[in-house]
LUMTORKOL-939002 format. One line per 4 residues: number of its first residue (from 0); their letters; for each residue x, y, z of C-alpha. Coordinates in steps of 0.02 Angstrom, whole numbers. Each point is the difference from the previous one (the first is absolute). Layout:
<kedrens>
NUM) a) X,Y,Z  ...
</kedrens>
This chain:
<kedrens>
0) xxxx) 2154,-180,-1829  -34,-68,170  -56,180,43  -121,21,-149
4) xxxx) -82,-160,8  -28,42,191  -66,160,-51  -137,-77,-113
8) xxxx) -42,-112,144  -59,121,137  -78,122,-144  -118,-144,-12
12) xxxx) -15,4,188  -26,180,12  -107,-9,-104  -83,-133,59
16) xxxx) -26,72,192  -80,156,-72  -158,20,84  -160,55,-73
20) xxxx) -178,41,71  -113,-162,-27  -145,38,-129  -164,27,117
24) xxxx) -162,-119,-9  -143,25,-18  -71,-146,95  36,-128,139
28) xxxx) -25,-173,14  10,-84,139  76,-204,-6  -78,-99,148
32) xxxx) 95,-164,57  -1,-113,-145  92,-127,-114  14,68,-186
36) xxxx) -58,-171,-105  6,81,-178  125,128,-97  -47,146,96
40) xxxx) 59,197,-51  -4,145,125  -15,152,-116  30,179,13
44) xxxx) -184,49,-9  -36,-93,160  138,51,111  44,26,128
48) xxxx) -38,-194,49  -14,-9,184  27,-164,86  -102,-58,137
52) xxxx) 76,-173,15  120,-123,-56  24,-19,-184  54,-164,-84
56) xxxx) 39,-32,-184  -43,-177,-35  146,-88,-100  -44,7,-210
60) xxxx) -61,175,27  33,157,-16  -23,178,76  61,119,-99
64) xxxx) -3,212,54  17,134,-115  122,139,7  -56,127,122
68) xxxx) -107,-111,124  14,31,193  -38,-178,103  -44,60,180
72) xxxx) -8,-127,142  -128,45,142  82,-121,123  132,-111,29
76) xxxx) -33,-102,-169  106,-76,-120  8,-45,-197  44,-161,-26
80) xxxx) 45,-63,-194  12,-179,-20  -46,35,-208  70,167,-71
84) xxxx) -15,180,30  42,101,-126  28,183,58  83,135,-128
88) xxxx) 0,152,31  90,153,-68  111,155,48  -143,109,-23
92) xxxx) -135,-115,96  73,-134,122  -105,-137,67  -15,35,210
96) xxxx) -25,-90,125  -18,49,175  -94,24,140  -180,69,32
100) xxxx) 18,52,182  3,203,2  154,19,90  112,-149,-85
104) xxxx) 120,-93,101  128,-162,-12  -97,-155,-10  -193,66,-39
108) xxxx) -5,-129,-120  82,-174,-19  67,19,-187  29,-98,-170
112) xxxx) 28,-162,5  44,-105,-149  12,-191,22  79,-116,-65
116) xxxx) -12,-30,-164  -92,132,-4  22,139,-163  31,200,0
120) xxxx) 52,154,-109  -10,152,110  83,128,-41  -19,188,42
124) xxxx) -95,-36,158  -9,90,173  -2,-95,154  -12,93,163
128) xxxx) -57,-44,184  11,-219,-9  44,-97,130  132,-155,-27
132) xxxx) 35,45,-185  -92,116,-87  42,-137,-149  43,-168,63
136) xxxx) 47,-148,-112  2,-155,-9  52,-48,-178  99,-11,-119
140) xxxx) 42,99,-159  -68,161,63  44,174,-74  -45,180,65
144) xxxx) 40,180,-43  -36,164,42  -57,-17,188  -18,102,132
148) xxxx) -25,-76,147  -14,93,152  -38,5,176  -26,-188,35
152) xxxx) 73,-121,114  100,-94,-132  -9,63,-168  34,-118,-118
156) xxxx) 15,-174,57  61,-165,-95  -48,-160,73  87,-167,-70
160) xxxx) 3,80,-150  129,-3,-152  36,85,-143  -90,190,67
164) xxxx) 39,145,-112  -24,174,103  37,154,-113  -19,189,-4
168) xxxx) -82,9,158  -29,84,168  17,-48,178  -14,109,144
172) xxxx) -66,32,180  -31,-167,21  89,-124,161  71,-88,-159
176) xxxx) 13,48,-154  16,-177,-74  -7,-172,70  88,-139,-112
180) xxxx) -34,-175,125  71,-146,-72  -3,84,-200  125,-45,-113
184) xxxx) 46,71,-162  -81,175,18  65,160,-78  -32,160,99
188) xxxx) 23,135,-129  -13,194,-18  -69,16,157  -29,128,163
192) xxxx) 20,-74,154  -40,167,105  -45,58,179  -57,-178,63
196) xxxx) 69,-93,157  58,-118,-107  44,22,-189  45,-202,-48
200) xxxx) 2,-153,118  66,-162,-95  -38,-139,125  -5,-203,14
204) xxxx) 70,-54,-159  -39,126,-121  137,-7,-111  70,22,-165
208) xxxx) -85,176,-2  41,153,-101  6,187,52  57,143,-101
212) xxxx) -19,168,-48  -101,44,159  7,151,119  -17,-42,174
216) xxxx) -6,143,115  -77,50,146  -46,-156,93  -31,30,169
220) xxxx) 121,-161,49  79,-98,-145  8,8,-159  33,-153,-59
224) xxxx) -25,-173,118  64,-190,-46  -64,-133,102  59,-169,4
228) xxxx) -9,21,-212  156,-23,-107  51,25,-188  -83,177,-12
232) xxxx) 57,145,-98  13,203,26  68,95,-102  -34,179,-87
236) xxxx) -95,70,137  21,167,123  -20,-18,164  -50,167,71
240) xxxx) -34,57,180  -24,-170,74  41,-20,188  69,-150,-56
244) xxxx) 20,-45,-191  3,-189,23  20,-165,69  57,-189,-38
248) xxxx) 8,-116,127  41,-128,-120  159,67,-104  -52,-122,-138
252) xxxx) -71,173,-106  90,109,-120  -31,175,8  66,75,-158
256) xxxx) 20,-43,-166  164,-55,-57  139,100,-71  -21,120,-79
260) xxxx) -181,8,4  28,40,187  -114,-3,157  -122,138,83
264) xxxx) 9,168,64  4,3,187  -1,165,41  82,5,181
268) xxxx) 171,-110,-114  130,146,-56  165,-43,-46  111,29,-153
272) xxxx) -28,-39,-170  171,-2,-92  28,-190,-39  -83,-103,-126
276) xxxx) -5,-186,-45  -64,-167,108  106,29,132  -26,180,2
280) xxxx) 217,29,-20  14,84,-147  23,189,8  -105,80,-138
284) xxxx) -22,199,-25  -182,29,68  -29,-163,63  -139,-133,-71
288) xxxx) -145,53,103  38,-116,134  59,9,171  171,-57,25
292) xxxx) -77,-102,188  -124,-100,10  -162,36,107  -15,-139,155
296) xxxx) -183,-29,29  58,-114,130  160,-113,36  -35,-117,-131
300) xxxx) -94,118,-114  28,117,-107  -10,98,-178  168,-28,-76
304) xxxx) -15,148,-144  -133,146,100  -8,153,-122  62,139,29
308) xxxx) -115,105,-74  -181,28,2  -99,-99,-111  -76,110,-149
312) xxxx) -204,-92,60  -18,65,166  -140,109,-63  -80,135,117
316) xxxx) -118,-58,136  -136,90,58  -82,-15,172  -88,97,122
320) xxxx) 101,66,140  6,-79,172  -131,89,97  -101,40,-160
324) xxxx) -174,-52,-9  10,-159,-90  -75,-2,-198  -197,14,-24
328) xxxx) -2,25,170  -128,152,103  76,142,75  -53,156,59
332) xxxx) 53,148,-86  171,73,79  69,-159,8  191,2,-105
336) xxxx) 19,-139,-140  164,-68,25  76,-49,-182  172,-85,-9
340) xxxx) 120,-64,-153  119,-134,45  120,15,-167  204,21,11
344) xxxx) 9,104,-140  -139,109,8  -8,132,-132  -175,71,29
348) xxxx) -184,-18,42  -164,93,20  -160,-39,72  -193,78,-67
352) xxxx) -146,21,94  -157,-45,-83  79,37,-168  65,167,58
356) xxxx) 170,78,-38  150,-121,32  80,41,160  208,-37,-2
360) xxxx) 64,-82,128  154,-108,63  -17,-165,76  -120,51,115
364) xxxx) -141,125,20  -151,21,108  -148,70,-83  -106,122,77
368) xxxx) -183,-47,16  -77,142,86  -101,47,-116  -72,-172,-91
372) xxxx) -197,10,0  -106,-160,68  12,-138,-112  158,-86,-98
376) xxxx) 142,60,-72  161,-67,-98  195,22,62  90,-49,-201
380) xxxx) 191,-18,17  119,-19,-129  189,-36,26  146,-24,-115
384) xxxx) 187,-33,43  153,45,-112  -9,-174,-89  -150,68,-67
388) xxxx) -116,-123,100  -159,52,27  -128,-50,123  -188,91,26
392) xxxx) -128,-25,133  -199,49,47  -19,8,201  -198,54,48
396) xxxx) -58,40,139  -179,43,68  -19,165,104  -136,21,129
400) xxxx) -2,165,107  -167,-32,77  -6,-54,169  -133,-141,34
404) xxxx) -169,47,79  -55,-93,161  -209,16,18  -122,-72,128
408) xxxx) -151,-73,-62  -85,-83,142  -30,29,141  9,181,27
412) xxxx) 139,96,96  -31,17,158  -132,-139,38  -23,-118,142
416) xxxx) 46,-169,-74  16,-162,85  158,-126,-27  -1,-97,-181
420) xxxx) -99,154,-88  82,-18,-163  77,192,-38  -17,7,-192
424) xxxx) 123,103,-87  29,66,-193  177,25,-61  -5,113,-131
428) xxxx) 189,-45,-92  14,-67,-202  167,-80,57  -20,-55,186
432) xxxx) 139,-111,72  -62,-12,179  -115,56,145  46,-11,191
436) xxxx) -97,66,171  46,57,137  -117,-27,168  41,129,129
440) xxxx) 179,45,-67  55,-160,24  64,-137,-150  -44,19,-156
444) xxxx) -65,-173,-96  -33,-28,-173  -175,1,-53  -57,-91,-116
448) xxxx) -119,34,-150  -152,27,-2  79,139,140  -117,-34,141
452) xxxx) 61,13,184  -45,-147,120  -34,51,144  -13,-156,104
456) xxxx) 119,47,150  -29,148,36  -35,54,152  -134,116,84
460) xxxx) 47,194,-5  30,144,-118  124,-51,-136  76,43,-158
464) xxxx) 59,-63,-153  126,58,-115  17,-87,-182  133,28,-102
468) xxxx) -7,-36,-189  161,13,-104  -13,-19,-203  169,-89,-98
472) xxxx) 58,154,-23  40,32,189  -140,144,22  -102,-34,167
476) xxxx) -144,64,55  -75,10,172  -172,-7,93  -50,13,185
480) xxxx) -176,-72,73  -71,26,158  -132,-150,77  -48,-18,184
484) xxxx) -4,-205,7  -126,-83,133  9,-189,5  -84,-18,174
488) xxxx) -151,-79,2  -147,105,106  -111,-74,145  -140,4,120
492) xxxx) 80,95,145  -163,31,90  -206,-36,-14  -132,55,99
496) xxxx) -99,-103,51  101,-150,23  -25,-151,-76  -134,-95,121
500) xxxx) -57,143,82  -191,2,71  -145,115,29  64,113,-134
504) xxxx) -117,149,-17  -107,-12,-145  79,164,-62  185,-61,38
508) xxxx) 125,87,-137  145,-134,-53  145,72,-15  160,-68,-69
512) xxxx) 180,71,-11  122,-44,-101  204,-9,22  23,94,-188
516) xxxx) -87,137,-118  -115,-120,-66  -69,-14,-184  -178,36,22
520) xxxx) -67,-88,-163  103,-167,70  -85,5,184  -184,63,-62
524) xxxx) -4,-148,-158  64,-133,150  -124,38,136  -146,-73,73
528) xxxx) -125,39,104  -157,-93,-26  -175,55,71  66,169,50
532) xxxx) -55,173,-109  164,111,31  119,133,-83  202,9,13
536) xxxx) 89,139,82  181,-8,-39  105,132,96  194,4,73
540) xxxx) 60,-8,-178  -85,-150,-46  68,-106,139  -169,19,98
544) xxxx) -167,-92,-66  -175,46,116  -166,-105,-37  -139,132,35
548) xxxx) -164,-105,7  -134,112,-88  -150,-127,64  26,-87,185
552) xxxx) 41,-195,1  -121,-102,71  16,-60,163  76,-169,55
556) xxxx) 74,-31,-179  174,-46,-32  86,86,-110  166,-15,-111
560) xxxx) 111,133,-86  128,-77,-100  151,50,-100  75,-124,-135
564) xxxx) 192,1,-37  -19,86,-177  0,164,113  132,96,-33
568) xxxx) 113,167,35  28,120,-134  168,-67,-36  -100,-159,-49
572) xxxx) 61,-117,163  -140,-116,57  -50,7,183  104,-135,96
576) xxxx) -159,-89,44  -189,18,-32  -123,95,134  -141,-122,66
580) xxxx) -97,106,130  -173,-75,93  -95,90,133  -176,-16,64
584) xxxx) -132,141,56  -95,21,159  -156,-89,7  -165,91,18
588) xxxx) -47,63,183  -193,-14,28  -44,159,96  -222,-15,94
592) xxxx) -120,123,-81  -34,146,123  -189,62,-30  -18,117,-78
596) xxxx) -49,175,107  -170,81,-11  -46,115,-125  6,217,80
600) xxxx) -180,9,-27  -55,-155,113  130,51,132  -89,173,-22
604) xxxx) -168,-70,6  15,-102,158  96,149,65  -179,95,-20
608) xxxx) -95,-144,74  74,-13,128  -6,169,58  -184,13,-66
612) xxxx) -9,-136,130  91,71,133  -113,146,-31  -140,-108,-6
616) xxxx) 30,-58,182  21,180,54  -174,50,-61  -78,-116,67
620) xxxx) 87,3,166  -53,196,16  -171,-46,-38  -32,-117,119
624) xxxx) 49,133,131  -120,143,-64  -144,-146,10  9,-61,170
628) xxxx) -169,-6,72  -36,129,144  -31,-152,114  183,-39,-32
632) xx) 51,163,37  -81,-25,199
</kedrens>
């Protein structure tokens, strides 16, 4: 009888623990920081809500979600009830709640909290990823069923609270499954305690609690732990593959039930079962289905009746693998999904592949997805044991075989830039998870979004930068760039003539030469050189600037060439300091007129006077002689 009425008990709880795919939305809300003043409903037509802040629900009202709606929390927010929330979902559409983030993790978001005083049906609900109880009350007269909470720091936690009924439900991965602090009078029914650090931690006074027909298996530490609380009940549950099933350090507990309704299964307690009766003394063909010894938890506690066989409601449990890329998580294809039963009687199972034909397997199987396409696909297991229990669940996952693309924007490869150009880059990824560079092979740091590099510290010199994007799948994909970085600032390193310099020739050529290659625009928009009429000759790779007067200067005038600090080299450095170059010309030397010599034809002319004349004299000299007077002649 005993048996049967067991058997009915964890067919509801198989039953119960049977998940389903979540009907899709159509649309998203999002819920910014706010207190709910009015009888509020979250329907199915606007989820999935996401939170951006906390949520309160004043006292006298109510929020109520529909079946099917998915609550995400975009930080670390809570819900806090001090009226009623009213959350019913069903088997074929559970309410969710969990986290936003894209790669979900213990404590993304604070939880459920429920005041005191405060009201609440919730029933087939999912809770995943909450921080210090993914449900926390702090009232009275609470009942839940059909949870699943998962992957939280506490679970389910009671605080001060009497008379909580927790039925039919789920609670696994989490540091503890449940947290009962100072709660009386709760009854812990038809339950999974599974796979947490924890499974049950009674502490400071709760008492005058109720556990039964619970499996509690695969706790990473204990099963079971009573702190400082007394009066509390166990019995009807199988402890399975706990490092340690439980502990009291009261002894003022009772872990079983009384004869002959007996205690729990612990599954590392063998012995005989051939006696029947209170004291176990009674030799009976078969035995009673208890073990003749008690099981010690400790020296003053213990289960006075443990069974000695399994319970008929430890249905089939079905995880993923250790190893095995955890549910609706990315992965690339290639990568093995691990699947694992936990059931002691085991009859069969099989697992489909995006509705495909049903692959047998034992408790465990890895499924090969070399050849899943891009995009998402479903891992449906079914399992039944030889007490006819049955027990069905839909893993997805999301496939991406595409490594990310790394591009460079700005500036181009190769190009001169100075320290703090911005690099901009363009991921090209649907389901980036992070970006990281590299400068010169050494680190790699994160980079933020919007993907730019900063380029601050770098120093002078050819360098290059490697950036590294990998998708949540695991794919990565690489890209090198080359710069040549100049973050010296260029300078005057010579001028002719100097500064102060006199009797410049009125056709003196300034020239100025410059430490860097020099950005011509830069130096010809910031120079001056009033009163002069000139043209630039740049030569020696632009590090060289001549002044090549095309009219002369005028003389004894002071002059000024001058170079303002928005001069730059073509890396875009400014000139240390500006050019401010004066020099003054010769004055004017006054040179006396020379007369100006005689034209050919008077030189000519006198030439034939005077030798007319000196012919002249001649004739007349002859003729004097031919007319000397006879006299003369005696």
């Amino acid at each position: 009888m005993r048996a049967q009425a067991a058997m009915v008990l964890f067919v509801l709880l198989g039953t119960s623990l049977a998940l389903v795919p979540v009907p899709v939305a159509t649309a998203a809300t999002v819920v910014p920081g706010q207190t709910i003043q009015v009888n509020t409903t979250w329907d199915l037509a606007g989820s999935p809500y996401i939170v951006q802040g906390d949520v309160n629900v004043s006292a006298n009202v109510t929020l109520t979600l529909e079946a099917g709606v998915q609550v995400l929390f975009d930080g670390f927010y809570t819900l806090r009830v001090l009226g009623g929330l009213d959350g019913r979902g069903n088997a074929a559409a559970p309410i969710a709640f969990e986290s936003y983030q894209p790669v979900p993790g213990w404590s993304d978001w604070i939880g459920i909290v429920l005041e005191d005083g405060a009201r609440a049906n919730l029933s087939f609900a999912e809770l995943r990823h909450a921080d210090r109880g993914a449900l926390h009350t702090r009232g009275d007269n609470l009942a839940f069923d059909n949870l699943t909470i998962e992957q939280s720091f506490i679970g389910l936690e009671a605080d001060q609270g009497n008379n909580i009924s927790i039925v039919d439900s789920r609670f696994t991965g989490n540091d503890q499954g449940i947290r009962l602090f100072t709660s009386t009078f709760s009854r812990l029914e038809r339950l999974n305690i599974t796979a947490n650090r924890i499974g049950l931690v009674l502490t400071l006074l709760s008492d005058d609690n109720l556990l039964t027909h619970s499996a509690i298996f695969g706790n990473s530490e204990v099963g079971v732990e009573v702190l400082n609380s007394f009066r509390n009940v166990a019995y009807a549950n199988s402890f399975i593959d706990n490092p340690e099933h439980a502990r009291d350090n009261t002894g003022g507990n009772t872990w079983d039930g009384g004869y002959p309704i007996g205690g729990n299964l612990w599954d590392n307690h063998t012995g005989p079962d051939v006696m029947t009766g209170p004291n176990q003394n009674i030799p009976i063909p078969g035995g009673d289905g208890l073990v003749d010894t008690p099981f010690w938890i400790d020296a003053d506690s213990r289960d006075q009746y443990p069974l000695a066989i399994a319970l008929p409601g430890t249905p089939p449990v079905i995880t993923l693998a250790d190893g095995s890329p955890a549910n609706n998580s990315y992965l690339p294809p290639g990568l093995p999904v691990g699947l694992e039963i936990l059931d002691r009687d085991l009859q069969g199972a099989e697992y489909t592949v995006d509705g495909g034909t049903p692959v047998p397997m034992n408790g465990t199987a890895s499924v090969n997805t070399t050849s899943w396409a891009d995009g998402l696909h479903f891992v449906a297991v079914d399992a039944w044991d030889n007490t006819s229990y049955r027990a069905s669940k839909v893993f997805q996952f999301h496939v991406d075989g595409t490594d990310p693309v790394v591009t460079l924007i700005s500036p181009p490869i190769g190009s001169l830039i100075r320290p703090g150009t911005s690099i901009d880059l363009e991921i090209l990824e649907s389901n980036l998870l992070s970006v990281g560079s590299s400068l010169d092979g050494d680190l790699t740091i994160s980079v933020p979004a919007p993907y730019d590099l900063v380029t601050d510290l770098w120093t002078d010199g050819n360098r290059s930068v490697s950036v590294t994007a990998t998708d949540l799948a695991g794919n990565t994909g690489t890209s090198t760039f080359y710069f040549l970085v100049d973050g010296t600032r260029p300078e005057v390193s010579a001028r002719s003539p100097n500064s102060g310099a006199v009797n410049r020739s009125r056709n003196e050529t300034v020239r100025i030469e410059f430490s860097e290659t020099m950005n011509r625009t830069s130096v010809e928009s910031a120079l001056s050189y009033p009163g002069a009429t000139f043209v630039k000759v740049w030569s020696q790779n632009d590090t060289r600037l001549a002044l090549v007067l095309s009219v002369p200067l005028t003389a004894n005038m002071t002059y000024e060439v001058r170079i303002t600090a928005t001069a730059t080299d073509v890396a875009g450095n400014a000139i240390t300091s500006p050019l401010d170059l004066r020099f003054t010309t010769a004055a004017e030397v006054v040179v006396p007129k020379q007369p100006e010599p005689l034209p050919v034809w008077v030189i000519v002319l006198a030439v034939v006077a005077v030798l007319v004349a000196i012919s002249a004299v001649f004739f007349l000299r002859s003729r004097r002689k031919r007319e000397v007077p006879p006299e003369a002649k005696k």
